[in-house]
C-alpha positions in Angstrom: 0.0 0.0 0.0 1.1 3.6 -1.8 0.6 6.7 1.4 0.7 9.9 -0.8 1.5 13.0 1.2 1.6 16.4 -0.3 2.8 19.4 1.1 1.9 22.4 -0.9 -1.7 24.0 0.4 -2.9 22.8 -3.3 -1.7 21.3 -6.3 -3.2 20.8 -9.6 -2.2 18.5 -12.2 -3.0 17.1 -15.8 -3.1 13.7 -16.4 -2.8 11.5 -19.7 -3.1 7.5 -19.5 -3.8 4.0 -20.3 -3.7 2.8 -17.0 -3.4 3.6 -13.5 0.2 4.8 -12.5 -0.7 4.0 -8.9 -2.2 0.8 -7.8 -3.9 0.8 -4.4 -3.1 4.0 -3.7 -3.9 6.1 -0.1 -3.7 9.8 0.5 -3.2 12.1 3.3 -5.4 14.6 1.9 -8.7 15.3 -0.3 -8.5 15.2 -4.3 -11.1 16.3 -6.2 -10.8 14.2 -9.8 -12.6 16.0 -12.8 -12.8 13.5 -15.6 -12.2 15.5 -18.8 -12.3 12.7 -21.5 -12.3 8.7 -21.2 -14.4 6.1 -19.2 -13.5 3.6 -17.0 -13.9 2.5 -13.5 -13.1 3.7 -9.9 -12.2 0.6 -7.2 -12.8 2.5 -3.6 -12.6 0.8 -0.3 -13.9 -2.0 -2.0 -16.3 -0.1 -3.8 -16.4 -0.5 -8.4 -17.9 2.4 -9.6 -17.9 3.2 -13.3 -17.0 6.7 -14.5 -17.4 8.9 -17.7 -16.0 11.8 -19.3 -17.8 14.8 -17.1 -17.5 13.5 -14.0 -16.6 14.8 -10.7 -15.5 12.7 -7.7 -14.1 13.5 -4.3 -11.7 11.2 -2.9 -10.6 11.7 0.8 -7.8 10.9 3.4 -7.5 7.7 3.9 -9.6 6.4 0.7 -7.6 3.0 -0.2 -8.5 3.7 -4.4 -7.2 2.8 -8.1 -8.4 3.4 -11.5 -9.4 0.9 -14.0 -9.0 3.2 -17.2 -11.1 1.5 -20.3 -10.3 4.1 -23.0 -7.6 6.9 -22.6 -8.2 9.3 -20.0 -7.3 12.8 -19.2 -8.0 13.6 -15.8 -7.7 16.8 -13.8 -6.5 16.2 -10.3 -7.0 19.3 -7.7 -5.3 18.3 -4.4 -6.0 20.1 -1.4 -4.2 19.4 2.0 -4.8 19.7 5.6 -3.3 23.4 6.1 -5.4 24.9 3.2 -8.9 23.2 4.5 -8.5 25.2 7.5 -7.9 28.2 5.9 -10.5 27.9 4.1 -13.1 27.2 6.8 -12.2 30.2 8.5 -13.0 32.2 5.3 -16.7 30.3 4.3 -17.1 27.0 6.9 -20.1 26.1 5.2 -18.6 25.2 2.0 -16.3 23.1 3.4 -17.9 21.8 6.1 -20.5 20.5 3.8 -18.3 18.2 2.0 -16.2 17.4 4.8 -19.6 16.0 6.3 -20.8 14.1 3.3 -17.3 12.9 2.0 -17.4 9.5 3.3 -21.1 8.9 2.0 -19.9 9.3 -1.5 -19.3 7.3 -4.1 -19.0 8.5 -8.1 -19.6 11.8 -9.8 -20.9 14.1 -7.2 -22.7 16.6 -10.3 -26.4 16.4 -9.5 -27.0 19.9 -10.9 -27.4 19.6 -15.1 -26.2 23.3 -15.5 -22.9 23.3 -13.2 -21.5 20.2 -15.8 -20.7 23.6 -18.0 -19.2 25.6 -14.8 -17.1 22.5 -14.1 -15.7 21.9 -17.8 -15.3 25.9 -17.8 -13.5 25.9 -14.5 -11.3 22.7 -15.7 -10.1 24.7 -18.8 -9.4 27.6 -17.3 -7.1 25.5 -14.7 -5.3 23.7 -17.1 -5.0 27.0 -19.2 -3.3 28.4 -15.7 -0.8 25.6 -15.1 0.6 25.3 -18.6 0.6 29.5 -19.1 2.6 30.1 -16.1 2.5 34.1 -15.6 2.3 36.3 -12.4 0.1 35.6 -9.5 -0.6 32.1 -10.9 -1.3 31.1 -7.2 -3.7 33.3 -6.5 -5.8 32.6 -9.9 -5.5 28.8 -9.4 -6.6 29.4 -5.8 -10.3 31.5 -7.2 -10.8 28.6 -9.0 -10.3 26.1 -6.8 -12.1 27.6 -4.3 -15.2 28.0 -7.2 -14.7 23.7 -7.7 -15.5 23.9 -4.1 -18.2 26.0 -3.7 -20.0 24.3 -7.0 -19.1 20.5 -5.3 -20.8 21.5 -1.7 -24.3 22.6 -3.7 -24.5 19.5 -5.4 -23.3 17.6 -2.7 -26.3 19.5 -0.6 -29.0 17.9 -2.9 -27.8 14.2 -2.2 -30.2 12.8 -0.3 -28.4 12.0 3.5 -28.1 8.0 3.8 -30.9 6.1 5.2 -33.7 8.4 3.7 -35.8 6.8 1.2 -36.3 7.1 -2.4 -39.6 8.0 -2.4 -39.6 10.7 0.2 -41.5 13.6 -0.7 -40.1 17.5 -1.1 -40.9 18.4 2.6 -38.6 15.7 4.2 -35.6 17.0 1.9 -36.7 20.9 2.9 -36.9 19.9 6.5 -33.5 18.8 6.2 -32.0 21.6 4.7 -33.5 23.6 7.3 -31.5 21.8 10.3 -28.1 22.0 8.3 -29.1 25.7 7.8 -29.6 26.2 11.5 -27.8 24.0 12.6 -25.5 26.4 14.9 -29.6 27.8 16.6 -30.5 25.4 18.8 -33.5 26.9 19.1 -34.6 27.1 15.8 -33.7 23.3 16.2 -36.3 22.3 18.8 -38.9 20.5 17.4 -42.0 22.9 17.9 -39.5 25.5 16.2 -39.8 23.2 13.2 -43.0 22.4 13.2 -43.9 25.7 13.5 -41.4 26.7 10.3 -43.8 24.2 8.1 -46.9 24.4 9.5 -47.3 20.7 11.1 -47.5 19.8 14.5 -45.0 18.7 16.7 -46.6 14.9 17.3 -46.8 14.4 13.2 -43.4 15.6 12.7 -42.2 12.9 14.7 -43.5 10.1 13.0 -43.1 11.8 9.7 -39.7 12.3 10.0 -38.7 9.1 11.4 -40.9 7.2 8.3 -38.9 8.9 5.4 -35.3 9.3 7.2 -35.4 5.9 9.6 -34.2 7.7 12.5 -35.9 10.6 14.9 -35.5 14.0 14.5 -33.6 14.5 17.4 -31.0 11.6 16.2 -30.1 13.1 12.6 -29.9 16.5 14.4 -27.4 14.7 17.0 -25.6 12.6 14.0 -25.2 15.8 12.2 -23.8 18.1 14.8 -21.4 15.4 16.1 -19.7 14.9 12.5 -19.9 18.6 12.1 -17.8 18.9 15.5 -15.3 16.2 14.8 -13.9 17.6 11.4 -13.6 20.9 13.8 -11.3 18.9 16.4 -9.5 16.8 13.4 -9.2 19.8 10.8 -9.5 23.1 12.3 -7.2 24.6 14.9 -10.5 26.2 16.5 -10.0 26.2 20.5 -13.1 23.9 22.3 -14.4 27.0 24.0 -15.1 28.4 20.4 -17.2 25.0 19.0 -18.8 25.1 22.2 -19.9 29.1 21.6 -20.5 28.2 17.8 -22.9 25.7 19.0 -24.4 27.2 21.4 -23.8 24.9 24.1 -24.2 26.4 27.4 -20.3 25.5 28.2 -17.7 23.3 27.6 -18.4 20.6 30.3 -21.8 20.4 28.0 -20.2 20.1 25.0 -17.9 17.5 26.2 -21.0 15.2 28.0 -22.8 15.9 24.4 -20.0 14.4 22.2 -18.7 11.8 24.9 -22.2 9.9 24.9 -22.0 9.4 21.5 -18.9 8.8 20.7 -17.4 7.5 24.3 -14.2 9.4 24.1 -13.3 13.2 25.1 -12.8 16.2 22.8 -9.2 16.5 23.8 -9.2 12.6 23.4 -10.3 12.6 19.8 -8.6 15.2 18.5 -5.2 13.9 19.8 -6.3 10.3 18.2 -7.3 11.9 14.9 -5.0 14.5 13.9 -4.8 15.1 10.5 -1.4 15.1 9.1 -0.3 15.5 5.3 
């Protein structure tokens, strides 16, 4: 087994091939992989999953992946390590955050949105156009559009529908859901007569409801979600616990602390001396 490690904040390259340079190959940090021509398929974690020319994956630390490459493929590789995802959740956490949270739900092209296929074969010209023009403040103009790839991959991430909720579930499940991430820092807005209030149901019905189209309560994907949220602070942020607690809105750090211990029977210091992130 291959670790990669990188240590520039990010790196973009071009790629040409037949096959796979790189054969069970694991990274220390995230790689988004824009497919501009070719078809193939992607082995993850045990995982096969076909891909085409258009596609865009996210493949994250600690992945164990390789390429089976059909036809000739040109990929686009942006690379983005540990130092440069906490920059950049101190500029816009949300972006980030969102597909820090969903990253190891994935699996294939991440596109759900017809119209950003064009932004992301724009943006992928543009960024090979940067690397192989090399001119002053290159950086900075591969950095704008890296940081578009970003913002465009955490929208469409945001419309996959979280694990566990069913096919069939109607519009109002997938609203009510994008109203907890949205508020997910009010826990107020978070309680559940807040919600029902904010779509007109009553508490009892949103209950059941929710449990029947997610398979879990309310209060558990709320939980779920704010736990995962909180552990890519401790593993990829250098934010002090006295700041998650106040972003949360817990009342204090011995809160906090009881909050994540129950569910994940290990301390906030503990976990994020067990999980570091290191490129």
């Amino acid at each position: 087994m291959r670790k990669e490690n990188m240590h520039q904040s990010v790196e973009v390259l071009y790629k040409k091939v037949d096959e796979c340079p790189i054969v069970n190959s694991q990274f220390s940090f995230f790689q988004m992989v824009y497919v501009i021509s070719g078809n193939g398929f992607l082995k993850i974690n045990g995982n096969c999953i076909s891909y085409q020319t258009g596609n865009l994956m996210l493949l994250t630390p600690n992945d164990y992946h390789n390429f089976n490459i059909i036809t000739t493929t040109e990929f686009l590789l942006v690379k983005i390590n540990s130092e440069y995802v906490k920059e950049y959740k101190s500029k816009s956490i949300d972006h980030i955050g969102c597909l820090l949270h969903y990253a190891t739900h994935l699996s294939g092209c991440i596109l759900k949105r017809k119209a950003d296929e064009f932004l992301v074969k724009s943006i992928s010209e543009s960024l090979i156009h940067a690397i192989d023009n090399k001119d002053i403040y290159d950086e900075d103009l591969i950095t704008h559009y890296v940081n578009a790839l970003i913002v465009i991959a955490a929208r469409n991430i945001a419309k996959i529908k979280p694990t566990g909720v069913k096919e069939s579930a109607d519009k109002r499940i997938l609203e009510i859901i994008n109203y907890i991430q949205a508020h997910i820092f009010c826990p107020q807005k978070l309680k559940a007569s807040a919600v029902a209030k904010e779509f007109d149901i009553s508490d009892t019905y949103l209950s059941s409801y929710f449990k029947n189209h997610s398979g879990e309560t309310i209060q558990s994907f709320i939980s779920n979600y704010k736990i995962r949220l909180i552990e890519h602070r401790l593993r990829f942020s250098d934010m002090r616990i006295n700041e998650i607690v106040e972003e949360f809105g817990f009342s204090d750090e011995s809160h906090l602390n009881k909050f994540f211990k129950k569910h994940r029977n290990i301390s906030l210091t503990g976990y994020r001396k067990a999980n570091v992130f290191q490129n």
